[in-house]
ROPAMI-228677 format. One line per field, with one value per residue (C-alpha): residue in three letters; residue number from 1; z, x, y. Coordinates in nm, 4 decimals, padded with zeros to 6 digits, m for minus. Example, Ala and Ser with C-alpha at 12.3 -4.5 7.8 and 13.67 -1.06 7.14 Angstrom:
aa <- ALA_SER
i <- 1_2
up <- 00.7800_00.7140
east <- 01.2300_01.3670
north <- m00.4500_m00.1060
This chain:
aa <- UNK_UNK_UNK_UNK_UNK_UNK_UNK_UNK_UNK_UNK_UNK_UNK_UNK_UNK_UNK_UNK_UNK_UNK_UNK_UNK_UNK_UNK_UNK_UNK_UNK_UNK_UNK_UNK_UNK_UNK_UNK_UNK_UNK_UNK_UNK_UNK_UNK_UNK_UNK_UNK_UNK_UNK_UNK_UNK_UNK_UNK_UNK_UNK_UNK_UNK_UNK_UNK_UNK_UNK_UNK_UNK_UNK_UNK_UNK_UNK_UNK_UNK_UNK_UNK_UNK_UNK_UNK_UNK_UNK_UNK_UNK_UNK_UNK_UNK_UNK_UNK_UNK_UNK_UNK_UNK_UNK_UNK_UNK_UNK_UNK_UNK_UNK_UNK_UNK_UNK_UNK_UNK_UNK_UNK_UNK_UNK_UNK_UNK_UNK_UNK_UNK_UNK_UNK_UNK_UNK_UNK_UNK_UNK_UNK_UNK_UNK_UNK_UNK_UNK_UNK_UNK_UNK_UNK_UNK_UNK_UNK_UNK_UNK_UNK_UNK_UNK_UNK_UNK_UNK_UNK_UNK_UNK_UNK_UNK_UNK_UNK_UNK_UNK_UNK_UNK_UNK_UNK_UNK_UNK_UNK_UNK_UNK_UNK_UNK_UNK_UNK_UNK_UNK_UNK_UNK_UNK_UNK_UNK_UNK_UNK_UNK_UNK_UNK_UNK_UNK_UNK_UNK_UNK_UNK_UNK_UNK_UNK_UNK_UNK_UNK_UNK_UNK_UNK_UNK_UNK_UNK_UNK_UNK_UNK_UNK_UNK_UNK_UNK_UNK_UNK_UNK_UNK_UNK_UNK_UNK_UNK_UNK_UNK_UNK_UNK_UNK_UNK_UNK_UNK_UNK_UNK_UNK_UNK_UNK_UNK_UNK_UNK_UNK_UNK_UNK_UNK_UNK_UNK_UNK_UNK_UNK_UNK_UNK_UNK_UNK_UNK_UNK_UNK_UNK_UNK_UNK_UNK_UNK_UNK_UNK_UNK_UNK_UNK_UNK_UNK_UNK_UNK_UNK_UNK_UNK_UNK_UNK_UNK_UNK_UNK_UNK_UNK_UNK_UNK_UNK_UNK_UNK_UNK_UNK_UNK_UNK_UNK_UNK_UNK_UNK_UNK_UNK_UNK_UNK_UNK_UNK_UNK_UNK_UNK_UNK_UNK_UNK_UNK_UNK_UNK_UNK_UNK_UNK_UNK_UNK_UNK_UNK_UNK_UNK_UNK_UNK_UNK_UNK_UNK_UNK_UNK_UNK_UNK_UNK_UNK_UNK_UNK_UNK_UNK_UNK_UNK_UNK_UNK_UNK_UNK_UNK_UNK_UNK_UNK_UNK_UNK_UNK_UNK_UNK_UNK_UNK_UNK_UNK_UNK_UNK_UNK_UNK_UNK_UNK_UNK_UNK_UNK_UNK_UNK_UNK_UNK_UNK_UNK_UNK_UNK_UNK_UNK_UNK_UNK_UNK_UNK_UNK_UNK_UNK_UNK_UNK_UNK_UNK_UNK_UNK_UNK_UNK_UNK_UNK_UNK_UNK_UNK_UNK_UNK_UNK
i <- 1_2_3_4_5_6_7_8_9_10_11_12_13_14_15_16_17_18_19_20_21_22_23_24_25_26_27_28_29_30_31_32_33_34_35_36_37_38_39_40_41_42_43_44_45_46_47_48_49_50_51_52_53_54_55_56_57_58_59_60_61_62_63_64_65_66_67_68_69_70_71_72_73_74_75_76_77_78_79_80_81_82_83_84_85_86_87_88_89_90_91_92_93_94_95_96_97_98_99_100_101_102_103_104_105_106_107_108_109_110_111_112_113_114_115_116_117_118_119_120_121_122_123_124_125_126_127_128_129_130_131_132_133_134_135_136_137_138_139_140_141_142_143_144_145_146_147_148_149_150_151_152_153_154_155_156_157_158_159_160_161_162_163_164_165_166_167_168_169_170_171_172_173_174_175_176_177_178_179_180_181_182_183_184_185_186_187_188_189_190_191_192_193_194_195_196_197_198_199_200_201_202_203_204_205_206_207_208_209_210_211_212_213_214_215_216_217_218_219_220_221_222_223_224_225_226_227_228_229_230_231_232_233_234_235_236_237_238_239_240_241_242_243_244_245_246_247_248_249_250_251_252_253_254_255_256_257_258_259_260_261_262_263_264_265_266_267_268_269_270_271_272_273_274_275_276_277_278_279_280_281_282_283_284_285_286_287_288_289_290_291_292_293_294_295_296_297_298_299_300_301_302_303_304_305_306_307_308_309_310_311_312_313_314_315_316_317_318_319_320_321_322_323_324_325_326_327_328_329_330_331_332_333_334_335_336_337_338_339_340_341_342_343_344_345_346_347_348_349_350_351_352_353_354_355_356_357_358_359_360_361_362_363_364_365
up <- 31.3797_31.2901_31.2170_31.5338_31.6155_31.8339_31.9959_32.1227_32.3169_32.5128_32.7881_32.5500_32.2959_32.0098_31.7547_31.3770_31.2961_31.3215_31.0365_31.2495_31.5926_31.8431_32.1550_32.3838_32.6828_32.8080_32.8632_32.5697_32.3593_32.4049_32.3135_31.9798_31.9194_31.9752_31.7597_31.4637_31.4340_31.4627_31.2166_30.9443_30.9910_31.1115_31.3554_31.7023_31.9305_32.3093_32.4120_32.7757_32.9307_32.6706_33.0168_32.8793_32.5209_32.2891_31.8767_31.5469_31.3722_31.0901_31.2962_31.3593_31.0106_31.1825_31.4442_31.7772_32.0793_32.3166_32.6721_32.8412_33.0342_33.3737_33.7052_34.0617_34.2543_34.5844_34.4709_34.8351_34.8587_35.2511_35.2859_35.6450_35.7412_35.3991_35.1026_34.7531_34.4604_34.0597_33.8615_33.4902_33.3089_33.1235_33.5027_33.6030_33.7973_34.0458_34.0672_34.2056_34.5069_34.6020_34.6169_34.8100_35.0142_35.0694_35.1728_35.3893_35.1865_35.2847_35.0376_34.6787_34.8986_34.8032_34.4425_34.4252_34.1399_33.8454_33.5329_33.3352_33.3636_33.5785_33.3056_33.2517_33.5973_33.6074_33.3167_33.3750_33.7664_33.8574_34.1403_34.3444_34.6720_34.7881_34.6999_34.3771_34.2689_34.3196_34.6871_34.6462_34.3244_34.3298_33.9785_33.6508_33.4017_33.0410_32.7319_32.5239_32.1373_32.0828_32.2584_32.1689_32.5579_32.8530_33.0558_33.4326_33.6443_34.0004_34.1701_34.1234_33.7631_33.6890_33.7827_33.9143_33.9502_33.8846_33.6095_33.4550_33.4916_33.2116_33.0557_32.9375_32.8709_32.5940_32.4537_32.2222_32.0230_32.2650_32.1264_32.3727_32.3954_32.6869_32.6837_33.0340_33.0892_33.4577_33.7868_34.1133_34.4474_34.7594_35.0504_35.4324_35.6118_35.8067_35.8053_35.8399_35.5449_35.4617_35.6405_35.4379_35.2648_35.1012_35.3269_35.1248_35.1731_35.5741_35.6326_35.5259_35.7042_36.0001_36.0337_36.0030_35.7204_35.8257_36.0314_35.9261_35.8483_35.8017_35.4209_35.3105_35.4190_35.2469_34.9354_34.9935_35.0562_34.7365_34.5285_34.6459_34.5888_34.2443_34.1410_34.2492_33.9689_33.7517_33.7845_33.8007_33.4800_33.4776_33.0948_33.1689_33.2817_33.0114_33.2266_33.2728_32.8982_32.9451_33.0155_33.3431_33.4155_33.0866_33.2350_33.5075_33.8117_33.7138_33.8719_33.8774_34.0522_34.3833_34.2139_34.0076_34.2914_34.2545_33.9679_34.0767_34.2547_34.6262_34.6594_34.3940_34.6018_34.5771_34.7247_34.8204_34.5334_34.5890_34.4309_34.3900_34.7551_34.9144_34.9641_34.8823_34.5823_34.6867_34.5039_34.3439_34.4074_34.2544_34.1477_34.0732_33.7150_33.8099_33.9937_33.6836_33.4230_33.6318_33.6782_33.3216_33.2437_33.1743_33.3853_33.4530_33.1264_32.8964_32.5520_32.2292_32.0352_31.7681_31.9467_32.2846_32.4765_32.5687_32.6697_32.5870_32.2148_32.2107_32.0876_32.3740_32.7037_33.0152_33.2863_33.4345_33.7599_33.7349_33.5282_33.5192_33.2236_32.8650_32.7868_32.4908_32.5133_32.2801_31.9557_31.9930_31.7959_31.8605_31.7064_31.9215_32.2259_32.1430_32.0185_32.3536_32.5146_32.2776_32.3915_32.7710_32.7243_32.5246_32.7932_33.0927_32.9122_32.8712_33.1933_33.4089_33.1941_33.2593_32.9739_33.0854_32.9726_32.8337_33.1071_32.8474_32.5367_32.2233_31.9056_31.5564_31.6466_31.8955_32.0182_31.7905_31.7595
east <- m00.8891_m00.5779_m00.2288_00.0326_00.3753_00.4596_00.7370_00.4350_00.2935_00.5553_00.8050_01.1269_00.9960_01.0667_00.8395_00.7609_00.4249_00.0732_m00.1540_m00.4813_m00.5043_m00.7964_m00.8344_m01.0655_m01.1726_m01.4726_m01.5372_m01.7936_m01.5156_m01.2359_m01.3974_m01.5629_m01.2121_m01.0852_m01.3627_m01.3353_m00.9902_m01.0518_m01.3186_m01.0761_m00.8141_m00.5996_m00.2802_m00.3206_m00.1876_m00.2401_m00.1294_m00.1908_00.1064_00.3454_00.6180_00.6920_00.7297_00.9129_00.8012_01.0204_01.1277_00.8970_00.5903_00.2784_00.0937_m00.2304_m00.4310_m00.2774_m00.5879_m00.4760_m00.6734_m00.7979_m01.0464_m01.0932_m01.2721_m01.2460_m01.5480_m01.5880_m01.7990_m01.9729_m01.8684_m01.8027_m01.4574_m01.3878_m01.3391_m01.1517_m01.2457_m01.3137_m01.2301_m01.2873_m01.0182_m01.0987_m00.7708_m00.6683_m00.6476_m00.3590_m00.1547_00.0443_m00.2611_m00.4762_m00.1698_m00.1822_m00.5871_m00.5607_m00.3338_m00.6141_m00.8876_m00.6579_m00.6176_m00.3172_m00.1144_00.0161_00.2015_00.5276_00.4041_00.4376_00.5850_00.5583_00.4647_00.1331_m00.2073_m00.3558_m00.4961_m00.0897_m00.0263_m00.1846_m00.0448_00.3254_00.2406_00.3808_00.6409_00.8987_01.0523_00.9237_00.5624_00.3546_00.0438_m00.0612_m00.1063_m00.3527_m00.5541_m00.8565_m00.9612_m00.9250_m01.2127_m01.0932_m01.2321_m01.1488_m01.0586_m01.0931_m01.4486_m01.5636_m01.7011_m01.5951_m01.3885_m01.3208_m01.0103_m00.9847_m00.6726_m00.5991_m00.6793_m00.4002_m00.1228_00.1006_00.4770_00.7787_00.6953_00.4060_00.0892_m00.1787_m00.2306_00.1373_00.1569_m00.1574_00.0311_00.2680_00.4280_00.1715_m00.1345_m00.3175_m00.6096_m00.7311_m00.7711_m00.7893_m01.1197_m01.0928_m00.8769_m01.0718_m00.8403_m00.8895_m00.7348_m00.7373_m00.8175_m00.5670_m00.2609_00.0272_00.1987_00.1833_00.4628_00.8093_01.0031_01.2726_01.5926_01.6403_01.3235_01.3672_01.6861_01.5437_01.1843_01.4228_01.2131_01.3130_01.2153_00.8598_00.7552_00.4872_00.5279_00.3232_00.1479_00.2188_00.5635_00.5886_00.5158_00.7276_01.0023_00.9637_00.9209_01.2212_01.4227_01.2600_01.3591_01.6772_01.7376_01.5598_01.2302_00.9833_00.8793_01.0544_01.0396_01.3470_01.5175_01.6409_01.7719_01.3710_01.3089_01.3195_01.1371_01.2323_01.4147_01.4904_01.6191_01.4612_01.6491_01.7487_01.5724_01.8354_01.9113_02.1586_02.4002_02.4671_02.5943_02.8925_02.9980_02.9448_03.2325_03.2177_03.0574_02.7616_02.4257_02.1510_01.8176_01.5784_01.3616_00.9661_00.6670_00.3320_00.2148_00.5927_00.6501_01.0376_01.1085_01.2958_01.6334_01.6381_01.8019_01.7391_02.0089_02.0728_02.0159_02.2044_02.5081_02.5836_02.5599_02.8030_03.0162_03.0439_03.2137_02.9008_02.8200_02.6050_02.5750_02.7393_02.6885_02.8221_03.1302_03.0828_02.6899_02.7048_03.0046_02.9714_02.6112_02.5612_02.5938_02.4889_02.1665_02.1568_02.2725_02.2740_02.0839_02.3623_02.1641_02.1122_02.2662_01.8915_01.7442_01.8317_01.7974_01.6620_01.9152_01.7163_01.7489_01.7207_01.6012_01.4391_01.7661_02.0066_01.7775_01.8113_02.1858_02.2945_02.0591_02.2130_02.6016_02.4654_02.3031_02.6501_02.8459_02.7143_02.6431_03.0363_03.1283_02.9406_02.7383_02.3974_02.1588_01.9519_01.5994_01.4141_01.1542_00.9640_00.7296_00.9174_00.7766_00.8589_01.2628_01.4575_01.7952_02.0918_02.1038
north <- m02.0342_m01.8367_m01.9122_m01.8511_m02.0085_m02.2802_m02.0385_m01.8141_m02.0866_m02.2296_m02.1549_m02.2642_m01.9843_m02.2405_m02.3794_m02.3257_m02.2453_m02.4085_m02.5025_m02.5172_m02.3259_m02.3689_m02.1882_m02.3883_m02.1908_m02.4616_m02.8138_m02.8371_m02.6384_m02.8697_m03.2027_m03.0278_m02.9272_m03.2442_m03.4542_m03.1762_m03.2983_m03.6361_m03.6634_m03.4569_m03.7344_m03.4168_m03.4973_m03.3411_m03.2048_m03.0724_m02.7747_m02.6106_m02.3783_m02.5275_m02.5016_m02.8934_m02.8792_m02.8506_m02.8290_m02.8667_m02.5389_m02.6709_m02.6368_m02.8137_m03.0123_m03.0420_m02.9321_m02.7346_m02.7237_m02.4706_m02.5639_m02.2699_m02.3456_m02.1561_m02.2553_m02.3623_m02.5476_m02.7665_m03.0277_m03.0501_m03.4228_m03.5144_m03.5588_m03.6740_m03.3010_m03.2065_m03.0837_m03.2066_m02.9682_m03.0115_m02.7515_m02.7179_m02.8181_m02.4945_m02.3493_m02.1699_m02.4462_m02.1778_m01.9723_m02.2505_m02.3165_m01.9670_m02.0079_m02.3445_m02.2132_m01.9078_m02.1404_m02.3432_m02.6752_m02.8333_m03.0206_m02.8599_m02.5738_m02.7666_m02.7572_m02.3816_m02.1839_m02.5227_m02.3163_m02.4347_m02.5532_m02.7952_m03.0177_m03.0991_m03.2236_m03.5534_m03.6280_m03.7197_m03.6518_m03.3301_m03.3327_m03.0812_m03.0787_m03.3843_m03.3616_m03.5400_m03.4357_m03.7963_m03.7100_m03.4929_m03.6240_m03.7989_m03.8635_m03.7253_m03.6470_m03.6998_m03.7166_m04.0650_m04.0093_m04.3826_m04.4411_m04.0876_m04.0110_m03.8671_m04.0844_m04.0581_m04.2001_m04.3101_m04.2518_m04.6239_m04.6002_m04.3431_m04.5806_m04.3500_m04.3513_m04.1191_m03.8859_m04.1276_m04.2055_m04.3815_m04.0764_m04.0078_m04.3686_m04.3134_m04.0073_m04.0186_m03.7034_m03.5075_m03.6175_m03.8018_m04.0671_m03.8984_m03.5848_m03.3900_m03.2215_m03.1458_m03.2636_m03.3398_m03.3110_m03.4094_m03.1904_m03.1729_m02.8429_m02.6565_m02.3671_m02.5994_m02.7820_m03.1636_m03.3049_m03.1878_m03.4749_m03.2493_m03.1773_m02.8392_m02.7402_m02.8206_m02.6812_m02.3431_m02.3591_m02.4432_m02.7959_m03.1551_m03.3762_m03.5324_m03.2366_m02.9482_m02.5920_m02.2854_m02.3397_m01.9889_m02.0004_m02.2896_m02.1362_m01.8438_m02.0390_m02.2578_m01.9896_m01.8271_m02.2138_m02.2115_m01.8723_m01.9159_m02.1500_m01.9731_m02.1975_m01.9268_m01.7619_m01.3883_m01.2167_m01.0370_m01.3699_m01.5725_m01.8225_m01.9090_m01.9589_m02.3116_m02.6156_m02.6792_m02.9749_m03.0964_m03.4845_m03.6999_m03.7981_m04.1560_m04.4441_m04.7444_m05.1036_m05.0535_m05.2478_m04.9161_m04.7428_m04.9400_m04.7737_m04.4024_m04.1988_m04.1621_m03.8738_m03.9486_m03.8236_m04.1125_m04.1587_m04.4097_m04.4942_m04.4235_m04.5208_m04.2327_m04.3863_m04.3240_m04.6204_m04.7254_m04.9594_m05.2401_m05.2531_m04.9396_m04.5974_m04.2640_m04.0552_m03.6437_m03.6170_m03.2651_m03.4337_m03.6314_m03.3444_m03.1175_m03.4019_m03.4746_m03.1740_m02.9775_m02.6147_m02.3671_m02.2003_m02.4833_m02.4392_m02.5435_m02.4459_m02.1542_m02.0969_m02.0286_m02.0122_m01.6891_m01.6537_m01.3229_m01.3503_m01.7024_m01.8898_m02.1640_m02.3117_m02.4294_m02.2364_m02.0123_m02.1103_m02.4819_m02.7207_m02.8982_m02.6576_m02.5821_m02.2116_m02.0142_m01.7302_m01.5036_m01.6207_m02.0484_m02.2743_m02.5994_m02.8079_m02.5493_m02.7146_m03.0698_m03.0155_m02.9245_m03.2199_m03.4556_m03.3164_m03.3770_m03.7212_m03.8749_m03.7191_m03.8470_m04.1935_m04.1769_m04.0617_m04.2756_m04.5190_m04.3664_m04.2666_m03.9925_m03.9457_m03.6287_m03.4637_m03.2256_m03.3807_m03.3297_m03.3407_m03.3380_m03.3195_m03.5173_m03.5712_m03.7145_m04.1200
């Protein structure tokens, strides 16, 4: 154990420091970790790529279990001509697309570029450019604080939906019940995509929505989207000290619509299976924070109207993600989320909801 800051762990670069710090780089490391902890009545938390968290400037009080755990295996299961594949959670998320990609399992190509591990992607169910992680998951090994043993979920088990699952509904302040161990995935065989459900993402491949593509130039192309926002991790990019989308794309009832200008982009509503909600629409979390008078590279009067001197703002690529300009603090973060959430509640009567796990700070009442 050794003393370290929050801000060296995650993507934001913000966080005070931690009182306990455990690196756990195996199965049998994680869940002593975890039950050390426990048994000293310490607070926990879980910590994997940190690409969705942010921490208080006063740190961590308790314990901080950094999952590193490494490993790929097929777990020789027939799968109807597919494959079936157990990742240990401190993996490398983007590393272990390339490598599917590689040995021509079709399904997470659309996932390319998301920063952190795969442990993380179950857990509030992982999406981009049309694709879910649900698609491809077939259970999730965990290990259960509560019942003190390993715990596994079926796909059905890990109720699934728009940025949720179980899992994130057992966590709270990112300290979990269950505690990811490993992912198991389920993938066909072959070079071409899963059919492509994002129009962006088609216009580019030069394919229609529902049609296939080559897997790698899937990827390619994805990365290049994601980068173009400043979505892919870059140390000399600032705009990619962030945590991504920092707001969900509102889910809402129809009758909403009503109330949005013309020109308002919505989509039909889907559940993990893609099947379309009945009555509910899905709106551009981005659409609305432009229109409200917020862009690219937004920030707050006397910090960081001009970017280049300033603390925080908004990407100067995407209006999506709140930037650590060099010198940010967690509050800086959460001021600027707080600025965006009032405005947009006041411009079109939508609240919009945090993406990343925050803890010990939080946006103004």
């Amino acid at each position: 154990m050794s003393e370290m800051l929050l801000s060296e762990l995650t993507t934001a670069a913000v966080g005070g420091p931690i009182k306990n710090y455990v690196r756990a780089t195996s199965e049998s490391e994680i869940i002593e970790a975890v039950k050390t902890a426990d048994e000293a009545g310490e607070k926990l938390l879980i910590v994997g790529g940190g690409s969705n968290l942010i921490v208080a400037d006063a740190g961590f009080d308790g314990t901080v279990v950094h999952i590193a755990s490494e490993g790929i295996r097929d777990l020789e299961v027939p799968a109807c001509g597919g494959a079936n594949i157990r990742v240990q959670a401190g993996h490398n998320w983007d590393a272990f697309v390339q490598y599917a990609i590689d040995h021509e399992w079709v399904g997470i190509e659309a996932l390319s570029g998301i920063p952190g591990t795969v442990g993380a992607t179950p857990v509030q169910n992982v999406g981009a450019y049309g694709a879910e992680v649900a698609q491809t998951i077939s259970s999730v090994r965990t290990w259960d604080r509560e019942k003190g043993a390993v715990k596994t979920f079926a796909l059905s088990d890990l109720d699934f939906s728009y940025r949720h699952s179980v899992l994130k509904e057992n966590t709270v302040n990112g300290s979990p019940r269950y505690v990811v161990l490993t992912v198991d995935f389920q993938f066909t065989f072959g070079t071409l995509s899963a059919p492509v459900r994002y129009a962006e993402l088609g216009r580019r491949l030069g394919v229609e929505v529902g049609e296939r593509a080559d897997s790698r130039k899937v990827r390619e192309t994805v990365l290049e989207l994601r980068a173009s926002k400043g979505m892919v991790l870059d140390a000399d990019d600032r705009d990619t000290y962030s945590t991504g989308s920092f707001f969900t794309n509102p889910i809402v009832d129809e009758s909403v619509r009503e109330q949005l200008p013309a020109d308002a982009p919505s989509y039909p509503a889907t559940n993990a299976a893609g099947e379309v909600l009945e009555g509910k629409i899905k709106l551009s979390a981005a659409w609305l924070i432009q229109n409200a008078g917020f862009d690219k590279g937004f920030g707050l009067e006397g910090d960081s109207q001009k970017i280049a001197g300033g603390r925080a703002s908004l990407s100067t690529k995407h209006t999506l993600a709140i930037t650590n300009r060099g010198e940010a603090s967690a509050d800086d973060l959460m001021a600027i989320a707080s600025a965006i959430r009032d405005g947009v509640k006041e411009s079109f009567g939508i609240e919009l909801v945090p993406e990343p796990v925050i803890v010990g700070t939080g946006l103004a009442k």
